[in-house]
C-alpha positions as CSV (number, residue, x, y, z in Angstrom):
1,X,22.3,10.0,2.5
2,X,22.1,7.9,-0.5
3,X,18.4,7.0,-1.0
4,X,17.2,4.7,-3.3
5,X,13.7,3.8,-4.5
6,X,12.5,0.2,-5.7
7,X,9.5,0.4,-8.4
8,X,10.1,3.9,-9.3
9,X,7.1,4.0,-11.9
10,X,4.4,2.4,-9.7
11,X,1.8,4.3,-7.2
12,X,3.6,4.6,-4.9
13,X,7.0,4.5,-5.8
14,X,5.8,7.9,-8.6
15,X,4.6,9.5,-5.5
16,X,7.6,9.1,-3.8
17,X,9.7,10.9,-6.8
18,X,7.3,13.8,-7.0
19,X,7.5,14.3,-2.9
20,X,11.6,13.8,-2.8
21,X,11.8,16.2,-6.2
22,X,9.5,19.1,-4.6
23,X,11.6,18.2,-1.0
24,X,14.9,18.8,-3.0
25,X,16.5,15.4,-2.0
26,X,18.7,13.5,-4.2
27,X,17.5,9.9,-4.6
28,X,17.8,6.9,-7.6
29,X,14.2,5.7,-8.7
30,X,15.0,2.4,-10.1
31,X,11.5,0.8,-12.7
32,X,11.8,-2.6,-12.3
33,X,13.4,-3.3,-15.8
34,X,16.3,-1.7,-14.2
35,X,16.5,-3.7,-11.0
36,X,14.8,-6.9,-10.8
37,X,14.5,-7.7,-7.0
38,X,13.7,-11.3,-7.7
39,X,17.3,-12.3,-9.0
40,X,19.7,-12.3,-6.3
41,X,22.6,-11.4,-8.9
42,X,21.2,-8.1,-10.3
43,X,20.1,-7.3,-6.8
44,X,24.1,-7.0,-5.5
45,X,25.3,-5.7,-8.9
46,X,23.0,-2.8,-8.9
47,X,23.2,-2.2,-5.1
48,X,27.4,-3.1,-5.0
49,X,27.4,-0.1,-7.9
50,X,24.8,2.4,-6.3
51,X,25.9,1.6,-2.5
52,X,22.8,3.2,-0.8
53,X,22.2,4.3,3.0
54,X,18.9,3.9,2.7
55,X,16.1,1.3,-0.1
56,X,12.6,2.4,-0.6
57,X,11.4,-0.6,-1.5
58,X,7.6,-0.3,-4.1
59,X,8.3,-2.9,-5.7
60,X,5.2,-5.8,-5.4
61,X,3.6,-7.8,-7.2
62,X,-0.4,-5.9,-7.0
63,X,-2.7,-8.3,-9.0
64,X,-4.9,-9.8,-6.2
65,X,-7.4,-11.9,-8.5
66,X,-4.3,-13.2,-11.2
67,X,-2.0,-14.1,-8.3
68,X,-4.2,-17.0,-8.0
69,X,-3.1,-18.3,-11.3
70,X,0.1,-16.5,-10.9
71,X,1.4,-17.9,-7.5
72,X,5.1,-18.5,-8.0
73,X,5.1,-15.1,-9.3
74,X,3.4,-13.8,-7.0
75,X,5.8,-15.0,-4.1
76,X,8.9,-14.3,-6.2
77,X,8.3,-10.6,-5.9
78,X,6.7,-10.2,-2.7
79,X,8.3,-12.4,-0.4
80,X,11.4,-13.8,-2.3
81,X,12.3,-10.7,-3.6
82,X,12.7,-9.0,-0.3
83,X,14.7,-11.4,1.1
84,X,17.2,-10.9,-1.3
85,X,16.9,-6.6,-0.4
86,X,16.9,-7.5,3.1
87,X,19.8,-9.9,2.8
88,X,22.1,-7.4,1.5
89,X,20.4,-4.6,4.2
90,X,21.9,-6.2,6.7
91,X,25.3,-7.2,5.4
92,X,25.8,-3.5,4.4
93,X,23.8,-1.9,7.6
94,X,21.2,-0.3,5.1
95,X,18.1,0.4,6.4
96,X,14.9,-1.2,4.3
97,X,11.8,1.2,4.3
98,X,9.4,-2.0,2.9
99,X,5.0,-1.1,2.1
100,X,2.6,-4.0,2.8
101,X,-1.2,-4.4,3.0
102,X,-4.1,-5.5,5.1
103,X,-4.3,-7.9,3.3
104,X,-2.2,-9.9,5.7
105,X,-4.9,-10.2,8.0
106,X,-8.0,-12.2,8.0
107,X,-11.0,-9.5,7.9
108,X,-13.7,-12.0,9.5
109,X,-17.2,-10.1,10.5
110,X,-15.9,-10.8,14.0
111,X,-12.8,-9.1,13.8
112,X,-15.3,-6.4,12.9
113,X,-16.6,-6.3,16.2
114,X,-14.2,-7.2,17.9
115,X,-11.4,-5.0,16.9
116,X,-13.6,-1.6,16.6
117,X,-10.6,0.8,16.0
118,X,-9.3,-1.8,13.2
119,X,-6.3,-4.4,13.3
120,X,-3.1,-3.0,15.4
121,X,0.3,-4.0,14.2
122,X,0.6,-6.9,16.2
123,X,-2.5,-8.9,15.9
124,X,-1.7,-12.6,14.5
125,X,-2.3,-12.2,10.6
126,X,-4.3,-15.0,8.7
127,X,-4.5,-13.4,4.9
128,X,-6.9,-15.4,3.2
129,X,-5.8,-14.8,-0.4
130,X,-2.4,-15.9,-2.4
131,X,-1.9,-12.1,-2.6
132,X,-2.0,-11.2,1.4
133,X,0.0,-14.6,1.8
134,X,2.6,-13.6,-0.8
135,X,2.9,-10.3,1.3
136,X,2.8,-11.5,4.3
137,X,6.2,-13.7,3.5
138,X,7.5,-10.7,2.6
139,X,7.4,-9.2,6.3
140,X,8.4,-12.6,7.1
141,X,11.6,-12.1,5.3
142,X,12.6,-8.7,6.3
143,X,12.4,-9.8,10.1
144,X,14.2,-12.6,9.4
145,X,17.0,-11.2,8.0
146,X,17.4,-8.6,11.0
147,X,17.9,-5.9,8.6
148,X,17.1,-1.9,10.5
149,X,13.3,-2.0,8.7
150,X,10.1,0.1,8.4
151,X,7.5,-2.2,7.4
152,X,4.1,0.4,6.3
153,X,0.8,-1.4,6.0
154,X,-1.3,0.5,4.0
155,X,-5.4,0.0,2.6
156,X,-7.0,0.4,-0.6
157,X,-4.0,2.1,-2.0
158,X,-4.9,5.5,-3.9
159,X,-3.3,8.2,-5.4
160,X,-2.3,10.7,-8.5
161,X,-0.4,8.3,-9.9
162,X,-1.2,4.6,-11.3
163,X,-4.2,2.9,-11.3
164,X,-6.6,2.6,-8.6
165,X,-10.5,3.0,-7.4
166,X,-11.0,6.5,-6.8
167,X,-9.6,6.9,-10.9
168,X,-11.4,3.9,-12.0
169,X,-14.6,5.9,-10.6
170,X,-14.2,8.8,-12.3
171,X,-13.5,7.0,-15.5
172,X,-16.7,4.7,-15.4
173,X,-18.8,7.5,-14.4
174,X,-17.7,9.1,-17.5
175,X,-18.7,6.1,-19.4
176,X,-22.1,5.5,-17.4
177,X,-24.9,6.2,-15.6
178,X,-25.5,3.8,-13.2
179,X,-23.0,1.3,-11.2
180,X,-22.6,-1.2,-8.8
181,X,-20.6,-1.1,-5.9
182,X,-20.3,-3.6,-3.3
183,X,-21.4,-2.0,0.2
184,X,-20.1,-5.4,2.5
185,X,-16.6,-4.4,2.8
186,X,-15.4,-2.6,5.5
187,X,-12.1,-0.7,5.7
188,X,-10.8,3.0,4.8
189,X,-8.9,4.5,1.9
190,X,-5.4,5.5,2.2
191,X,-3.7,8.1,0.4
192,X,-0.6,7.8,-1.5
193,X,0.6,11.5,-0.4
194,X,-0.3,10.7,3.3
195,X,1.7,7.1,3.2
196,X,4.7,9.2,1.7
197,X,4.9,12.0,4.3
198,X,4.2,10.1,7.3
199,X,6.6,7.5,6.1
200,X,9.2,10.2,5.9
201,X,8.9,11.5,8.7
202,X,9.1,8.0,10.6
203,X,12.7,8.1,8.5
204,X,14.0,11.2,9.5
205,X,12.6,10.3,13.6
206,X,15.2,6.7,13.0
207,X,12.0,5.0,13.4
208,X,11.7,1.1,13.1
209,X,9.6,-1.5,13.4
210,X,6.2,-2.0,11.9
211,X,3.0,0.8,11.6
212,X,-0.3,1.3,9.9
213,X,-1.0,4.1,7.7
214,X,-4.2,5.0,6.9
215,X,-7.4,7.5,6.7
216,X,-9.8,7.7,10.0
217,X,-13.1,6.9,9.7
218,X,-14.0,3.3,8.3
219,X,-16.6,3.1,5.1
220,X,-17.2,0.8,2.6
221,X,-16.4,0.6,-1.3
222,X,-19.7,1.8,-1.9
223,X,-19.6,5.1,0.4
224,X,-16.4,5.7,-1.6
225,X,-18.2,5.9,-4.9
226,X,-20.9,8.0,-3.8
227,X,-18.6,10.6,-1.9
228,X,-16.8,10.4,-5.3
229,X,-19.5,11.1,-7.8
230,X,-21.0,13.8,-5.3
231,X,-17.3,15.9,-5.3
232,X,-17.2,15.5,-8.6
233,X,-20.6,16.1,-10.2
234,X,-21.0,13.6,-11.8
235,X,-24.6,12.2,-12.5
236,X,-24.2,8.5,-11.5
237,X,-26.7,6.0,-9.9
238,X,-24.3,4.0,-7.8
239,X,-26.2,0.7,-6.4
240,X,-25.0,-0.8,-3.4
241,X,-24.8,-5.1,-4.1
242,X,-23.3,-7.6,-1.5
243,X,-19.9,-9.2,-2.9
244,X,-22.0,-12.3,-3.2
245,X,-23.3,-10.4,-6.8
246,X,-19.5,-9.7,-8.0
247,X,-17.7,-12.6,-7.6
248,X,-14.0,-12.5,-7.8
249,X,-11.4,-15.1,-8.2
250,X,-9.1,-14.0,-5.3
251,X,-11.7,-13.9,-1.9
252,X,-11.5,-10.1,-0.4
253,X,-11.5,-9.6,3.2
254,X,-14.8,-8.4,4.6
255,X,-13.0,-5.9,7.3
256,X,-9.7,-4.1,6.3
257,X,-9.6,-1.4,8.6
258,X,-5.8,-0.8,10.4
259,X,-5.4,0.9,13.5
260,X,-3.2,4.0,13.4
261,X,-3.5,4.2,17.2
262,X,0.6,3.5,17.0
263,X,1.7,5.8,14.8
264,X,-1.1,8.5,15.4
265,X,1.0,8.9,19.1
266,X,4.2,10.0,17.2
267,X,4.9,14.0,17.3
268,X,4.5,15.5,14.0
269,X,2.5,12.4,12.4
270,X,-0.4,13.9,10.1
271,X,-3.1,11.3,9.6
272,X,-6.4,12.6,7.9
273,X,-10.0,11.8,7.3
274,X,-11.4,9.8,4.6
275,X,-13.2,13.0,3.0
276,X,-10.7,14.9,3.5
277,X,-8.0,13.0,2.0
278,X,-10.5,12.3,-0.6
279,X,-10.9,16.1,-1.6
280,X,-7.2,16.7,-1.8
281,X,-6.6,13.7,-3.9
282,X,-9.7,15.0,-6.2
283,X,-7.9,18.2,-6.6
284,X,-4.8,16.9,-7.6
285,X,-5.8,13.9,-9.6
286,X,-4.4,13.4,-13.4
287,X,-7.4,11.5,-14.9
């Protein structure tokens, strides 16, 4: 199987070369300078020359706050991007492996209490941000094309590789002594290793179709920094502020949580807790 992997250099797409190198499987990781997935050209020249069984896709346009200034390239990446991937899917039967986001969904206070276990795959999404929309067109895309697709929502991305919270942490509490953290946002982290192995083990089942991936347990941003600082040592005063005090231009859902209820009922799926998932990324973390 020929397997090729969009965004090669990102989060996720650096986690998936370091899991397929220590599995031994041959695989392309393509950076975006060497594919661009928004022009429908490059996308068929590189694909017609590398004719693989099977796209990774990690390629996405991340910047939640700019993509309010940035719309039409938000939505070039995210959503018309992977139409051209899934077009050429499903001329070629290839199947797209696609990684989207929670933020697809409202996260309204009542969604809190009324979806304890978090969102399942199939509630209505209502993203409230040019971001989730952007992604959200994306899905819309891939289903429309009726390509063979895994479509993996995932939460507050983090991992050894990139930039994310758990590193921005450690580096601020290297710099300080006292933070603020906003303790009004509800979801749980998910961890770049977990996504990666789950996700290939969905692959090698022939799954399809769409699934959350994510930690148990639901916390907020500001639990995260504490259970950071206290793994690590470090001597930091975290304060916990409502998202009222640290305004941002994109608006942030107030619940994120995903249900993994779907996937958690697949043999041999290995979905962790928070802290636990937290430790291991802590040992393993390149600061």
């Amino acid at each position: 199987m020929r397997i090729m992997i969009t965004g090669g250099n990102g989060q996720l797409g650096s986690e998936w070369v370091y899991f397929l190198n220590k599995q031994g499987v041959e695989f392309i990781a393509l950076p975006s300078s060497d594919l661009d997935i928004t022009d429908h050209m490059d996308v068929r020249r590189v694909l017609n020359n590398l004719k693989p069984d099977l796209i990774i896709n990690c390629a996405a346009y991340t910047k939640v706050d700019q993509a309010e200034d940035e719309q039409e390239k938000a939505f070039a990446v995210n959503a018309d991007g992977l139409k051209n991937l899934a077009d050429y899917c499903v001329e070629h039967q290839i199947k797209l492996v696609h990684f989207s986001t929670d933020y697809v969904f409202e996260g309204s206070l009542t969604d809190k209490k009324n979806l304890p276990e978090g969102y399942p795959e199939d509630h209505p999404p209502e993203p409230i941000n040019t971001y989730g929309e952007s992604k959200l067109a994306g899905e819309v895309s891939i289903r429309n094309s009726g390509c063979d697709h895994l479509i993996i929502r995932v939460s507050w991305l983090c991992g050894r590789f990139g930039n994310n919270f758990v590193k921005s942490m450690i580096r601020l509490g290297k710099e300080r002594d006292e933070l603020e953290v906003v303790n009004d946002q509800f979801g749980s982290p998910t961890f770049a290793d977990n996504v990666v192995e789950n996700t290939w083990h969905l692959i090698d089942q022939n799954m399809s179709g769409v699934y959350h991936i994510t930690s148990t347990g639901m916390i907020t941003w500001y639990d995260l920094a504490q259970a950071i600082f206290k793994k690590t040592g470090e001597q930091v005063d975290v304060k916990p502020i409502p998202s009222s005090e640290f305004p941002t231009k994109a608006k942030r859902p107030t619940f994120s949580l995903l249900s993994t209820k779907k996937i958690a009922a697949i043999p041999g799926i290995t979905l962790t807790n928070w802290q636990e998932g937290l430790h291991n990324l802590l040992a393993n973390i390149d600061t």
